[in-house]
PATILO-909864 format. One record per atom (N, C-alpha, C): x, y, z; residue in three letters. Coordinates in steps of 0.05 Angstrom, whole numbers, padded with zeros to 5 digits, always signed. Layout:
N
XYZALA...
END
This chain:
89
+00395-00432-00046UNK+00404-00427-00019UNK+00400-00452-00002UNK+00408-00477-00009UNK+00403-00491+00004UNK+00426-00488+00032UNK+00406-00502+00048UNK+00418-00514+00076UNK+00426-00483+00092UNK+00410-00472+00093UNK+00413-00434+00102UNK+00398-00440+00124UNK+00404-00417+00139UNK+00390-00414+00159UNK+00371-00394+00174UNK+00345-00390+00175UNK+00329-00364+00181UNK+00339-00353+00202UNK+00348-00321+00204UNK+00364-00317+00233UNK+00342-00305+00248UNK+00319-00291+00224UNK+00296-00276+00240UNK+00263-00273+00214UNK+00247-00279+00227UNK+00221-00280+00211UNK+00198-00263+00228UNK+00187-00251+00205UNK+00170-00229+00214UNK+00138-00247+00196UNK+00112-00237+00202UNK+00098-00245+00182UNK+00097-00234+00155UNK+00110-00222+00153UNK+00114-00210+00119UNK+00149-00215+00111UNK+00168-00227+00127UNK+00191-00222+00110UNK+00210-00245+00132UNK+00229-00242+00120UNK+00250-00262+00130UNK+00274-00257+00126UNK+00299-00262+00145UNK+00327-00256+00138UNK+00339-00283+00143UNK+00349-00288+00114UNK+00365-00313+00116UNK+00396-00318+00117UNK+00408-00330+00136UNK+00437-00336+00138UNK+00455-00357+00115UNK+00453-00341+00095UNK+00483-00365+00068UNK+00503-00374+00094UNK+00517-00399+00082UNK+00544-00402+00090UNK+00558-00396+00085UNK+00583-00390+00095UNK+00605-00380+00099UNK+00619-00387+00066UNK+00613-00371+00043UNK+00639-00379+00027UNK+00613-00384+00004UNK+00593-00366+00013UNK+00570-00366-00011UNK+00569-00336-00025UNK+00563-00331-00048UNK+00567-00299-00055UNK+00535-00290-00060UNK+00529-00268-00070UNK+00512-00257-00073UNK+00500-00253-00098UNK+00507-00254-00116UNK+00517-00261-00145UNK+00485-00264-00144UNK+00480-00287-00172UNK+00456-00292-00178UNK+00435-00302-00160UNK+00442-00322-00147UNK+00426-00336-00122UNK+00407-00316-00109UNK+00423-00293-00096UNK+00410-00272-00082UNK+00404-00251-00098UNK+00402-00248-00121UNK+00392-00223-00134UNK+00367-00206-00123UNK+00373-00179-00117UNK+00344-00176-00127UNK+00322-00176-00137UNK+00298-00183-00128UNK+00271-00192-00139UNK+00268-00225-00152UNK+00296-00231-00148UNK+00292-00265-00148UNK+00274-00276-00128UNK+00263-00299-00138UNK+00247-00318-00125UNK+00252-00333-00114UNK+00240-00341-00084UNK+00253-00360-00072UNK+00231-00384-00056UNK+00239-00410-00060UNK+00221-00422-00046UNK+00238-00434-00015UNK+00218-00435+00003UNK+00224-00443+00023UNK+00210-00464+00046UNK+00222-00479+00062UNK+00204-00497+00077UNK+00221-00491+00102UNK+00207-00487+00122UNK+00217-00481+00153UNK+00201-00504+00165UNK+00220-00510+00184UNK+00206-00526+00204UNK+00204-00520+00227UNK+00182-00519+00238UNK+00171-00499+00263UNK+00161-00528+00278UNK+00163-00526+00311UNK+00151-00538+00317UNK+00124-00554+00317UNK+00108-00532+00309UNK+00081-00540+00301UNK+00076-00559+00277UNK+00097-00559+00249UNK+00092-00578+00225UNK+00109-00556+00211UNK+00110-00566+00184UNK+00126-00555+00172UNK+00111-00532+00150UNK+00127-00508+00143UNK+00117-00488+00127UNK+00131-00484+00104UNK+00110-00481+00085UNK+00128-00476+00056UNK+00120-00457+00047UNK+00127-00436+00041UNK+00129-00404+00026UNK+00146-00398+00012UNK+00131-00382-00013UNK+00151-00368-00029UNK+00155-00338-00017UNK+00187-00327-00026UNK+00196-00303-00021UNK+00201-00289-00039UNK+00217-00265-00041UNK+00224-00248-00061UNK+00247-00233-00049UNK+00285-00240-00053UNK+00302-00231-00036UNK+00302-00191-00049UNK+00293-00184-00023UNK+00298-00156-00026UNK+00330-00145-00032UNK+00348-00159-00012UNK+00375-00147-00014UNK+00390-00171-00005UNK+00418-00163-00006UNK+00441-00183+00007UNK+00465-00169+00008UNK+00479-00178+00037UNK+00495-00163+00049UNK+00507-00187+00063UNK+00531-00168+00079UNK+00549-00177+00100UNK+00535-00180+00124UNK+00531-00192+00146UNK+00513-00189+00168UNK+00535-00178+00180UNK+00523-00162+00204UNK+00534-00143+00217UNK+00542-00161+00244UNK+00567-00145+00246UNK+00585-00166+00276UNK+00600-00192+00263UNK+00608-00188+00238UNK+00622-00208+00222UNK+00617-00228+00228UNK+00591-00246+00231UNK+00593-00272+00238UNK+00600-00292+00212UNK+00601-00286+00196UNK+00617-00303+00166UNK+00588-00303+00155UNK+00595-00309+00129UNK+00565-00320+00121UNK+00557-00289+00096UNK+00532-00293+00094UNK+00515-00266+00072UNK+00488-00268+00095UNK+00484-00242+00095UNK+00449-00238+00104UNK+00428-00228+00076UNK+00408-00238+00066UNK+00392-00247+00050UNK+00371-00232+00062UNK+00359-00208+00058UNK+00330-00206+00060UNK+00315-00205+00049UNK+00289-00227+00054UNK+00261-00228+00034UNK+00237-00227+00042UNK+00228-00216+00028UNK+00198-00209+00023UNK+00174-00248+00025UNK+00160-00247+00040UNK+00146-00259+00042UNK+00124-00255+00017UNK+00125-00274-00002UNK+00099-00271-00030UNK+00079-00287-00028UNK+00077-00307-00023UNK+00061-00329-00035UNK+00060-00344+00005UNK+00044-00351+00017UNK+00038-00369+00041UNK+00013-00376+00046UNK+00007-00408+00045UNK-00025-00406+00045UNK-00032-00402+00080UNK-00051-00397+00078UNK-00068-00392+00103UNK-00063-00399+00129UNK-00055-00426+00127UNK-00056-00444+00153UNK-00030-00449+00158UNK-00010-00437+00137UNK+00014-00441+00151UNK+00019-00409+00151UNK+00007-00393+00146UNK+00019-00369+00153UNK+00001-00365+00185UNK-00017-00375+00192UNK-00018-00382+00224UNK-00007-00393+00234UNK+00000-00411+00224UNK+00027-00420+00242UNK+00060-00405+00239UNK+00056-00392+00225UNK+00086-00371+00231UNK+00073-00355+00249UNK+00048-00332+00249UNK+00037-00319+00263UNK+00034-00337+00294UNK+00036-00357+00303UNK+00038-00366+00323UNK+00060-00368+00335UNK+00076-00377+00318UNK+00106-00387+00323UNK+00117-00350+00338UNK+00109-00330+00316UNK+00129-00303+00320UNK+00117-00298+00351UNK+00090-00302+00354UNK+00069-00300+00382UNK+00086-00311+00412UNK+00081-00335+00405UNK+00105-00348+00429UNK+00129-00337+00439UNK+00144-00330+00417UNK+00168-00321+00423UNK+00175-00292+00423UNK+00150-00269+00428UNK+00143-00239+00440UNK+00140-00245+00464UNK
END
Protein backbone atom coordinates (compact mmCIF):
# COMPACT_ATOMS: atom_id res chain seq x y z
CA UNK A 1 0.00 0.00 0.00
CA UNK A 2 2.42 2.32 -0.72
CA UNK A 3 1.94 6.13 -0.94
CA UNK A 4 -1.80 5.76 0.95
CA UNK A 5 -3.14 7.83 3.02
CA UNK A 6 -4.40 7.57 6.93
CA UNK A 7 -7.93 9.21 6.75
CA UNK A 8 -8.49 8.42 10.60
CA UNK A 9 -6.34 6.77 13.61
CA UNK A 10 -7.53 5.68 16.83
CA UNK A 11 -4.89 4.13 19.43
CA UNK A 12 -5.71 0.68 18.52
CA UNK A 13 -6.60 0.88 14.72
CA UNK A 14 -6.40 2.87 11.61
CA UNK A 15 -8.31 3.51 8.29
CA UNK A 16 -6.28 3.79 5.37
CA UNK A 17 -7.07 5.59 1.92
CA UNK A 18 -5.66 3.19 -1.47
CA UNK A 19 -5.62 5.22 -4.61
CA UNK A 20 -7.97 5.52 -6.92
CA UNK A 21 -7.52 2.38 -9.31
CA UNK A 22 -6.10 0.02 -6.43
CA UNK A 23 -8.19 -3.32 -5.68
CA UNK A 24 -8.58 -5.19 -2.69
CA UNK A 25 -7.39 -8.39 -3.85
CA UNK A 26 -4.32 -9.62 -2.00
CA UNK A 27 -2.68 -6.37 -0.71
CA UNK A 28 -5.76 -5.86 1.55
CA UNK A 29 -6.67 -9.27 2.57
CA UNK A 30 -7.85 -10.08 5.65
CA UNK A 31 -5.49 -10.71 8.55
CA UNK A 32 -2.63 -9.62 6.27
CA UNK A 33 0.18 -7.76 7.72
CA UNK A 34 1.02 -4.46 7.39
CA UNK A 35 3.90 -2.25 8.12
CA UNK A 36 3.60 1.35 8.48
CA UNK A 37 5.45 4.76 9.11
CA UNK A 38 3.33 8.00 9.71
CA UNK A 39 4.65 11.15 10.08
CA UNK A 40 3.25 13.16 12.86
CA UNK A 41 4.48 16.29 13.72
CA UNK A 42 6.21 15.26 16.69
CA UNK A 43 8.82 12.56 14.63
CA UNK A 44 8.02 9.88 12.83
CA UNK A 45 6.04 6.43 13.83
CA UNK A 46 6.45 3.01 12.68
CA UNK A 47 3.80 0.22 13.47
CA UNK A 48 2.70 -2.84 12.40
CA UNK A 49 -1.13 -3.53 11.57
CA UNK A 50 -3.39 -6.27 10.72
CA UNK A 51 -6.08 -5.08 7.76
CA UNK A 52 -9.38 -6.10 9.28
CA UNK A 53 -11.51 -5.32 6.07
CA UNK A 54 -11.65 -3.34 2.75
CA UNK A 55 -14.25 -1.55 1.14
CA UNK A 56 -15.53 1.36 -0.94
CA UNK A 57 -15.41 4.52 1.34
CA UNK A 58 -18.57 5.98 1.70
CA UNK A 59 -19.55 9.37 -0.27
CA UNK A 60 -17.65 7.91 -3.34
CA UNK A 61 -14.56 9.74 -2.88
CA UNK A 62 -12.55 7.14 -5.34
CA UNK A 63 -10.07 5.16 -3.82
CA UNK A 64 -10.61 1.64 -1.25
CA UNK A 65 -10.97 2.20 2.59
CA UNK A 66 -8.59 -0.40 4.43
CA UNK A 67 -9.26 -1.01 8.03
CA UNK A 68 -6.53 -2.12 10.53
CA UNK A 69 -5.90 -3.31 13.54
CA UNK A 70 -3.00 -1.75 15.32
CA UNK A 71 -0.41 -5.05 16.39
CA UNK A 72 2.89 -4.34 17.08
CA UNK A 73 3.89 -0.21 18.37
CA UNK A 74 6.67 0.40 20.70
CA UNK A 75 6.02 2.57 23.60
CA UNK A 76 7.18 5.90 22.78
CA UNK A 77 5.68 6.11 19.61
CA UNK A 78 2.45 4.83 20.60
CA UNK A 79 2.62 8.17 22.91
CA UNK A 80 3.07 9.95 20.45
CA UNK A 81 -0.02 8.76 18.45
CA UNK A 82 -1.79 9.02 21.95
CA UNK A 83 -0.75 12.64 21.85
CA UNK A 84 -1.23 13.41 18.38
CA UNK A 85 -5.22 11.76 18.72
CA UNK A 86 -5.14 14.24 22.26
CA UNK A 87 -4.56 17.48 20.38
CA UNK A 88 -6.91 17.02 17.88
CA UNK A 89 -10.19 16.06 20.61
Amino acid sequence: MQHSRIRDISETGMSILLPEGETCGDLAKPGRALAAILSLPSGVVRLRAEVVHCSAPRGGSGGLLVGACISEIPAEDRDRVAAYIAERS
